[in-house]
Kinemage of the C-alpha trace (Angstrom):
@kinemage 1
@onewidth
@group {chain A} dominant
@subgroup {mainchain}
@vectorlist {calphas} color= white
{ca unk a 1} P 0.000 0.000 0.000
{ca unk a 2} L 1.221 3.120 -0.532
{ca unk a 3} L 1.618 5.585 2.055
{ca unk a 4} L 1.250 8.606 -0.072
{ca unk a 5} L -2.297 7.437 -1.654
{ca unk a 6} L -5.463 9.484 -0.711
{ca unk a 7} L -7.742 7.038 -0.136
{ca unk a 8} L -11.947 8.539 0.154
{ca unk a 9} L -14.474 5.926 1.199
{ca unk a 10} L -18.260 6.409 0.609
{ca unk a 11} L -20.678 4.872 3.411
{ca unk a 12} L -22.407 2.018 2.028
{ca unk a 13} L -21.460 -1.621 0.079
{ca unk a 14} L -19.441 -0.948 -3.061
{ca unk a 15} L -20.945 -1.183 -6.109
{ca unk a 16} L -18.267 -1.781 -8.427
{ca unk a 17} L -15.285 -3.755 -7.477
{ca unk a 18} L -12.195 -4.239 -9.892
{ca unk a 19} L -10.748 -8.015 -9.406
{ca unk a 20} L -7.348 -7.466 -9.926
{ca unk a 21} L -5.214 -11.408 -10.062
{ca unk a 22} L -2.128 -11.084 -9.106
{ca unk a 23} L -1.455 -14.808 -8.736
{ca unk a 24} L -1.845 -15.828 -11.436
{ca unk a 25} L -0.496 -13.940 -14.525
{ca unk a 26} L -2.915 -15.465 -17.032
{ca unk a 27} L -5.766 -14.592 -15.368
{ca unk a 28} L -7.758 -11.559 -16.767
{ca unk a 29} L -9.064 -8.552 -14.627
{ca unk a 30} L -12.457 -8.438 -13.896
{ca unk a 31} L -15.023 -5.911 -12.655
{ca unk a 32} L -17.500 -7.130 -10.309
{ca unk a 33} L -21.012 -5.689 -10.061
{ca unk a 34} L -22.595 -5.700 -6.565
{ca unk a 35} L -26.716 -6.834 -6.864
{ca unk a 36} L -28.962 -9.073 -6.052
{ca unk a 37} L -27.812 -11.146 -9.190
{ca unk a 38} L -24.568 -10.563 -8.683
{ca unk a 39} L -22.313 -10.162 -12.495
{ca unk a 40} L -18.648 -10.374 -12.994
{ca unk a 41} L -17.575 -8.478 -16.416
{ca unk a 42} L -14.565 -9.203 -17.710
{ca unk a 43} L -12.065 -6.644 -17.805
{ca unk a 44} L -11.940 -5.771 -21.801
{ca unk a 45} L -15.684 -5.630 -21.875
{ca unk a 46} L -16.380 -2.922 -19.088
{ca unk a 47} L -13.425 -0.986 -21.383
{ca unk a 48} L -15.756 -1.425 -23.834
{ca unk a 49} L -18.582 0.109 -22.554
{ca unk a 50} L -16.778 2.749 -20.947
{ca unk a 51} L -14.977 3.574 -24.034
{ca unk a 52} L -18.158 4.025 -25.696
{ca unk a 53} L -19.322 6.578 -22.463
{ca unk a 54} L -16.756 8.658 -23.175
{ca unk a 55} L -17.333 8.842 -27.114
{ca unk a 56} L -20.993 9.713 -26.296
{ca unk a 57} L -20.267 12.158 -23.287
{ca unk a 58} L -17.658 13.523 -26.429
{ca unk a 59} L -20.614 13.678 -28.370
{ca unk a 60} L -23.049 15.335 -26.904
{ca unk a 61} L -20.508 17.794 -24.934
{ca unk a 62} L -19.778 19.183 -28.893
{ca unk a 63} L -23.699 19.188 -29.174
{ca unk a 64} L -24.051 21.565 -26.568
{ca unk a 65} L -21.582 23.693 -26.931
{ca unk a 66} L -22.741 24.279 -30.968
{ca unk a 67} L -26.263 24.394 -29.807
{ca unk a 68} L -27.534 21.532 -31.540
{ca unk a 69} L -29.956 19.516 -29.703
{ca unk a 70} L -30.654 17.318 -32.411
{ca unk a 71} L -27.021 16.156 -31.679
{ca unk a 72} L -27.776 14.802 -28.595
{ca unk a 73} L -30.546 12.854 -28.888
């Protein structure tokens, strides 16, 4: 652990947890989602997804700031 890390933590179960193996080299990260039917997304695919956020936050950020609703729809 690093001494010089600011750790924040939020009351409550975590939501997301990243599953990090590091015994095993070929083993893949993982993100697990906390519910009541509990998911475990591979690492690649939440990149994925959250590559795709970004390219619509992208998106519709340049929508506003022209003024074209339209664009964010």
């Amino acid at each position: 652990m690093n001494p010089d890390a600011t750790e924040t933590y939020l009351p409550g179960a975590a939501f997301l947890v990243a599953l990090v193996p590091d015994e095993d080299p070929n083993l893949q990260p993982a993100i697990r989602v906390y519910s009541p039917d509990e998911r475990v997304v591979p690492y690649e695919i939440m990149r994925w997804f959250m590559e795709q956020v970004a390219d619509q936050v992208e998106r519709c950020r340049i929508g506003f700031e022209q003024e074209e609703p339209e664009a964010v729809d």
